[in-house]
C-alpha positions as CSV (number, residue, x, y, z in Angstrom):
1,X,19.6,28.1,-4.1
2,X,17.6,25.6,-2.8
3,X,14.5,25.1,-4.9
4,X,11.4,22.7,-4.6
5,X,9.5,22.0,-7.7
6,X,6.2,20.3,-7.6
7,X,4.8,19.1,-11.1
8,X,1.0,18.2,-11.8
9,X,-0.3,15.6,-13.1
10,X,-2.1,17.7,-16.1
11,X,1.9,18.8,-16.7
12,X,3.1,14.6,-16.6
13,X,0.4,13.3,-18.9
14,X,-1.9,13.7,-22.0
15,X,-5.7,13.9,-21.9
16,X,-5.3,9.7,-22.0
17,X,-3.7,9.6,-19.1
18,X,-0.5,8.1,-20.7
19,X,2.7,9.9,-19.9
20,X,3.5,12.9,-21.8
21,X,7.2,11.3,-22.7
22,X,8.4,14.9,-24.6
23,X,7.5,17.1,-21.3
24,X,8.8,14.9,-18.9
25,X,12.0,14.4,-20.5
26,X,12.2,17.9,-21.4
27,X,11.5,18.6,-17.4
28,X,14.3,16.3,-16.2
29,X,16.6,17.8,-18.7
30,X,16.2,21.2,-17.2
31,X,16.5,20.0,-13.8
32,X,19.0,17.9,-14.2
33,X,20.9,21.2,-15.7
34,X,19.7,23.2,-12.7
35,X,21.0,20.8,-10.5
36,X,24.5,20.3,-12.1
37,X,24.6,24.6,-12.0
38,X,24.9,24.2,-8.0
39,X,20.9,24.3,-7.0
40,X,19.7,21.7,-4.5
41,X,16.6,20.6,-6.2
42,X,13.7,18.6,-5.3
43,X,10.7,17.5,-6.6
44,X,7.4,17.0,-5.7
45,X,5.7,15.1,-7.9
46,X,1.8,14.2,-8.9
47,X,1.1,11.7,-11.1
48,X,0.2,8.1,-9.9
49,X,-3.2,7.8,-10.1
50,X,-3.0,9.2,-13.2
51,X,-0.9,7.2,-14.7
52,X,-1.6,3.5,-13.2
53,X,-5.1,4.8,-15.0
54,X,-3.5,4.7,-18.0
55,X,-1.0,1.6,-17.2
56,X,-4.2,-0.5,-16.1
57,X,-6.3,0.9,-19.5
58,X,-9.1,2.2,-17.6
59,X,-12.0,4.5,-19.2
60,X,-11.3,7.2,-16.3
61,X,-10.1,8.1,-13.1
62,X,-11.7,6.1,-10.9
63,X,-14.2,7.2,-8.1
64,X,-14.2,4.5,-5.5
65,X,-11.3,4.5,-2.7
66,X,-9.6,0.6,-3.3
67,X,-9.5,1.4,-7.2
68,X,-7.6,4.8,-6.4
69,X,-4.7,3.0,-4.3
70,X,-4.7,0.3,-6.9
71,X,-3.9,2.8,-9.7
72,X,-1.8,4.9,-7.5
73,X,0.1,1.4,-6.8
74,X,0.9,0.1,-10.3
75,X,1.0,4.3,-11.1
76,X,3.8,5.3,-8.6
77,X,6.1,2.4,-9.7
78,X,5.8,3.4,-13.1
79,X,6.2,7.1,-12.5
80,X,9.4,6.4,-10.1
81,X,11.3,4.2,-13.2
82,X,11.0,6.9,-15.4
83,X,12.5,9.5,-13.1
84,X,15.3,6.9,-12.3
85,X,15.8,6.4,-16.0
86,X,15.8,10.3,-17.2
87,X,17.8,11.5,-14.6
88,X,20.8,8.8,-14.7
89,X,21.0,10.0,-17.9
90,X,22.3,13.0,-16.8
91,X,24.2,11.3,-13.9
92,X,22.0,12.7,-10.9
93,X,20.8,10.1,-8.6
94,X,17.1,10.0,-7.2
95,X,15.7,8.8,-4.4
96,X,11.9,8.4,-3.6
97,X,10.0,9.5,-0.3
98,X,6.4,9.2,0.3
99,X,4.4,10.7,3.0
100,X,1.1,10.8,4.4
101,X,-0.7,13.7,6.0
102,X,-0.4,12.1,9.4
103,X,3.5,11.6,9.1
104,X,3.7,15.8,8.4
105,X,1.2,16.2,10.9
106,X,3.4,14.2,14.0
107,X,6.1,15.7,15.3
108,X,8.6,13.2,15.7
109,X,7.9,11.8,12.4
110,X,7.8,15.2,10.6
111,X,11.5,15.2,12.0
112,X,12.1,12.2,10.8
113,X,11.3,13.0,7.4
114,X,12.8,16.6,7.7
115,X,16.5,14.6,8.6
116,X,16.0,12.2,5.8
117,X,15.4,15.0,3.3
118,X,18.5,16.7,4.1
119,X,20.7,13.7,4.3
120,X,19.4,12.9,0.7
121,X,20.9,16.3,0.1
122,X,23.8,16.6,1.5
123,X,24.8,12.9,-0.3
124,X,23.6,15.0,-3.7
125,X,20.9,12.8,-4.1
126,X,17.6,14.4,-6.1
127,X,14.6,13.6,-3.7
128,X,11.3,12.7,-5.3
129,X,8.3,13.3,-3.2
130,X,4.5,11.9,-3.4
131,X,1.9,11.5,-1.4
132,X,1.4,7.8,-0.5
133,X,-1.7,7.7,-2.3
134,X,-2.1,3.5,-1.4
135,X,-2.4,3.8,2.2
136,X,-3.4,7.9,2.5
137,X,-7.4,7.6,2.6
138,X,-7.9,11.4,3.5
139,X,-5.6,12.7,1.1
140,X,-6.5,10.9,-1.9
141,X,-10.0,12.8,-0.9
142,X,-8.4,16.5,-1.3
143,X,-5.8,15.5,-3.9
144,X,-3.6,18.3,-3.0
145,X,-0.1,18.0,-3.9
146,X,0.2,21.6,-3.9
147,X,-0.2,21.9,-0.1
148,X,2.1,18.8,0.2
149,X,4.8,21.3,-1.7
150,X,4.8,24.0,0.5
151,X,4.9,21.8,3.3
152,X,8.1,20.3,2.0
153,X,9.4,23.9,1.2
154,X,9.2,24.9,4.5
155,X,10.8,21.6,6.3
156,X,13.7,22.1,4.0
157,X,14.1,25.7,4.4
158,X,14.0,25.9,0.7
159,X,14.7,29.5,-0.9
160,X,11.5,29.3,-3.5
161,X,8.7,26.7,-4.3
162,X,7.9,26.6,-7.7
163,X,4.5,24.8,-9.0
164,X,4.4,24.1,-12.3
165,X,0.8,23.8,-13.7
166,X,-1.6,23.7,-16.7
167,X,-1.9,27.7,-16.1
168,X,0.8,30.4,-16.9
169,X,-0.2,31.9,-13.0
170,X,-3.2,33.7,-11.1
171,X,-5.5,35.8,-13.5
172,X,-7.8,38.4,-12.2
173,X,-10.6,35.9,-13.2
174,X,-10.5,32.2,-14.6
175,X,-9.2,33.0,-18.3
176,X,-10.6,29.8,-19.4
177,X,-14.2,31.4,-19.4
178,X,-13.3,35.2,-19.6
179,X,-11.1,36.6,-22.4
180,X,-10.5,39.1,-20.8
181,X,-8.7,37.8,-17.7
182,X,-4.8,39.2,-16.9
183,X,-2.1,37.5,-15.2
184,X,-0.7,39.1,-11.7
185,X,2.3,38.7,-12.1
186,X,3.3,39.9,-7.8
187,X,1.1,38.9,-5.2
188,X,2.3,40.4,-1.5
189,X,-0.6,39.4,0.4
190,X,-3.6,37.1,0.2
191,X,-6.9,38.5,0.7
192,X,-10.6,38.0,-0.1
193,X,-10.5,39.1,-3.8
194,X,-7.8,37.1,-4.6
195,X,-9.5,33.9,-2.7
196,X,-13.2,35.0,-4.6
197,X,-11.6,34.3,-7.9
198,X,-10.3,31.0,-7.2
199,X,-12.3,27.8,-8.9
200,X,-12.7,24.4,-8.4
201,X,-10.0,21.9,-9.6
202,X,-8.4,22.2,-13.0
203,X,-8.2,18.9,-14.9
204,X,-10.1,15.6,-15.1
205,X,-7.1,14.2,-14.5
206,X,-5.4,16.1,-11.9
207,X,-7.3,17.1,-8.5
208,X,-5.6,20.7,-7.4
209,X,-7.3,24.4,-8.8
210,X,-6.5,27.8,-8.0
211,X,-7.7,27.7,-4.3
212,X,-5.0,24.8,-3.4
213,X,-2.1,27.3,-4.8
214,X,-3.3,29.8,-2.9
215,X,-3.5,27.9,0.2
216,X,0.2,26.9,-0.8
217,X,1.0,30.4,-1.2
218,X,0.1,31.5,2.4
219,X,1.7,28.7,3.9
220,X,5.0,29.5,1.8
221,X,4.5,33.0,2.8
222,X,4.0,32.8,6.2
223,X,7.3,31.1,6.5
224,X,9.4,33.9,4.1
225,X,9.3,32.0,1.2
226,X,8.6,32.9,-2.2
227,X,6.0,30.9,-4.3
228,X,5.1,30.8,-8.2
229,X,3.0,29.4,-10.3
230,X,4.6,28.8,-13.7
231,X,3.4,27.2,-16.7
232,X,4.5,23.6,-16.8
233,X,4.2,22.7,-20.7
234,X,7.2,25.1,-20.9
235,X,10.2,23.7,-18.7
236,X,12.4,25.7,-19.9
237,X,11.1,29.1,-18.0
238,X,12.7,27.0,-15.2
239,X,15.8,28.7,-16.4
240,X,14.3,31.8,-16.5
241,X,13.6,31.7,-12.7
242,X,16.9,30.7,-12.1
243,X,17.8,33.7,-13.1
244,X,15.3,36.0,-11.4
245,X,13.6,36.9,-14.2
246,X,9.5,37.2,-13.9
247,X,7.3,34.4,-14.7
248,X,4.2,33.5,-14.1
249,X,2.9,34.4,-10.6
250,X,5.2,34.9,-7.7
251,X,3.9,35.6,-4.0
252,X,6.4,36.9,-2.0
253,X,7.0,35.7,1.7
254,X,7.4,37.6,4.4
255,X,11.5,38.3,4.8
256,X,10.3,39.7,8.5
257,X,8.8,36.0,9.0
258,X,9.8,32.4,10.1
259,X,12.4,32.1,7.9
């Protein structure tokens, strides 16, 4: 099975900013096993800002544009040494890839990219992909990592996206505020209710809320592919969707479609 996982930045990193060293070694651990069990895995991965804040000891994220890329910069270097280290350990090889909105949105490059994803594959290599938050004005405005996975689900004809996040999945209303909020655990179609219940963005530190997964979710679905939303300070349930079992949210593409 060929699986994308995209990780946010509230799952990567404490309330400080610094990196949450027990979940993300906990994360690779389970990928790396998921890997090694025959899955093609790849990862889509938030992060950088968030932690070149914390590398650079500044108070918050910052707001202006040049001190974004700068944090991204010193962030994404620090962020892609950790992955490298982690995953050796468990003799999987990574490779990094970062895109812009413009090189998904042209055709030629979008190719490009789709060839180099697959080549990374096929030579058993664990791609890790980012936005290029130094150089990606517009993107670094929407923050939406979440869109970014689905778009990399689809240009590798992956079989599921997962997107691990600081929620167990979509409630009927933002549990956060109403106690009495339910998971849904099956979603077949996107509609106006389910887009009426979806806030703003989650975390200080992270940029992506309910209405980018959904946005996610119709692009996945679109294309036949299925789509949950799993709670990433549990890695472990990774296994558990291995294996088909239900967690979380899962949106379910259209077998009829695209894919």
């Amino acid at each position: 099975m060929r699986i994308v996982i995209k990780v946010g930045t509230s799952t990567l990193t404490h309330k400080t900013g610094n990196l949450n060293i027990r979940h993300v070694e906990e994360l690779c651990k389970v990928m790396s096993d998921l890997k090694g069990a025959g899955n093609e895995v790849i990862l889509v991965s938030s992060g950088a800002i968030a932690m070149g804040v914390g590398k650079l000891s500044l108070l918050s994220r910052p707001e202006d544009m040049p001190t974004k890329q700068a944090a991204a910069a010193v962030g994404q270097c620090e962020l892609m040494y950790t992955y490298d280290k982690l995953f050796s350990e468990y003799g999987h090889t990574v490779g990094q890839v970062l895109v812009t909105g413009s090189d998904l949105g042209d055709g030629a490059r979008y190719e490009n990219f789709r060839n180099t994803l697959n080549r990374l594959i096929e030579m058993r290599v664990l791609p890790i992909i980012n936005e290029n938050d130094t150089v990606s004005t517009e993107e670094i405005s929407l923050g939406d990592n979440d869109t970014l996975g689905a778009i990399v689900a689809v240009g590798a004809n992956a079989d599921l996206l997962i997107l691990l996040s600081d929620i167990e999945g979509l409630y009927t209303s933002d549990p956060h505020v109403n106690s009495d909020a339910s998971l849904v655990p099956a979603v077949y179609e996107i509609d106006e209710d389910l887009l009426s219940n979806a806030g703003g963005a989650g975390t200080a530190r992270g940029t992506g809320g309910m209405q980018t997964k959904l946005h996610a979710a119709s692009i996945c679905m679109e294309n036949g592919i299925d789509m949950i939303i799993a709670d990433g300070s549990r890695p472990t349930l990774l296994y558990d969707i291995a294996d088909g079992k239900p967690v979380g949210t899962r949106f379910y593409g259209k077998k009829d479609g695209a894919k």
